[in-house]
C-alpha positions as CSV (number, residue, x, y, z in Angstrom):
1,X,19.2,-36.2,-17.4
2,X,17.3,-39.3,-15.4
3,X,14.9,-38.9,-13.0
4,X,16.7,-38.6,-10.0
5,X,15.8,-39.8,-5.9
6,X,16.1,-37.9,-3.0
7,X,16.8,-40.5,0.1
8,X,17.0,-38.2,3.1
9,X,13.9,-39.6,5.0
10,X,11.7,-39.8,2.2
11,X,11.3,-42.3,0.3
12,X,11.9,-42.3,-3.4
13,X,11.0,-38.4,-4.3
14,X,11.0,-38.1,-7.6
15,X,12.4,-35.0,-9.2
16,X,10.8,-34.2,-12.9
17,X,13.9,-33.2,-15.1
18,X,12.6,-33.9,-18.2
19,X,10.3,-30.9,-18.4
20,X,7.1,-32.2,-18.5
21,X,4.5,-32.1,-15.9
22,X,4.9,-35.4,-14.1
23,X,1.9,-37.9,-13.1
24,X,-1.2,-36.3,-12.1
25,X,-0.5,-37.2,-8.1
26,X,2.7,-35.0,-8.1
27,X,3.1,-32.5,-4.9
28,X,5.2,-29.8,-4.9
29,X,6.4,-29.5,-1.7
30,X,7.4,-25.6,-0.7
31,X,9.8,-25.4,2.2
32,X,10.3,-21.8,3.8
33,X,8.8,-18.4,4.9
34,X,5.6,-16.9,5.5
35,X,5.8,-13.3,5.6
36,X,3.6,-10.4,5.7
37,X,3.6,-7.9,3.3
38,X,2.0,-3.9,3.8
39,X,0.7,-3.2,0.8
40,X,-0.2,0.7,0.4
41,X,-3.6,1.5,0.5
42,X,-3.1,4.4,-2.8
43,X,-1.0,3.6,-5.7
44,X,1.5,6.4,-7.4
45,X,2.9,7.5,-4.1
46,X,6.2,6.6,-2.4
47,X,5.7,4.5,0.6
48,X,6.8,7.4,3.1
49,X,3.4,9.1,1.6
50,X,1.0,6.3,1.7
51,X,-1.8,7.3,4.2
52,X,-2.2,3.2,5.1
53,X,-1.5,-0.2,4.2
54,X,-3.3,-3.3,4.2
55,X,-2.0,-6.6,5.4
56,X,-1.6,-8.7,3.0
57,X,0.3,-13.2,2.8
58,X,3.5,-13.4,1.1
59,X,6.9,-14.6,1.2
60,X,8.3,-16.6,-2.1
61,X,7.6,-20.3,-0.9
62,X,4.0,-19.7,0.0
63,X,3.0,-17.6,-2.6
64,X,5.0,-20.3,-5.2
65,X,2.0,-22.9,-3.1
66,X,-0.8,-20.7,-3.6
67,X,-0.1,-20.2,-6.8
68,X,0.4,-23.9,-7.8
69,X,-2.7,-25.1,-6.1
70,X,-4.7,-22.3,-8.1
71,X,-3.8,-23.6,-11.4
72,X,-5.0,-26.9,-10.5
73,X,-2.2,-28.7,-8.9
74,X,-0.8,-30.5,-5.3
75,X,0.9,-28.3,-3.1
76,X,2.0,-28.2,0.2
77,X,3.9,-25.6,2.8
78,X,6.1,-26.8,5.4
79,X,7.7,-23.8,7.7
80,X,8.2,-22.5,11.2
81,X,6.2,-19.7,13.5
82,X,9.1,-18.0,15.5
């Protein structure tokens, strides 16, 4: 399958389909939520038992950023505060 081009106000996005990890200025771009997760504070207990949680990022798309940018790559986050 050919590279192929997104044209919906951005000019000539490339999407990698060949499986390799594109030029070294790639950006992945992550489009969603940030959430909050409660993390309990003792492991080996059902949450209804946990004393106290600790806040802690998450939600898929920002985590999937994070994660990218730690192993050395170009990421980027693009959501909404409600």
């Amino acid at each position: 399958m050919a590279d192929e081009h997104i044209s919906d106000g951005i000019d000539k996005l490339s999407l990698n389909t060949k499986g390799d990890a594109g030029t070294k200025d790639s950006l992945v771009v992550c489009f969603g939520e940030m959430l909050i997760d409660f993390v309990p504070t003792v492991g080996r207990v059902s949450l209804a038992e946990a004393p106290a949680f600790k806040k802690a990022p998450g939600g898929a798309p920002a985590n999937v950023a994070v994660c990218v940018s730690k192993l050395g790559g170009s990421s980027a986050f693009i959501g909404k505060v409600q």
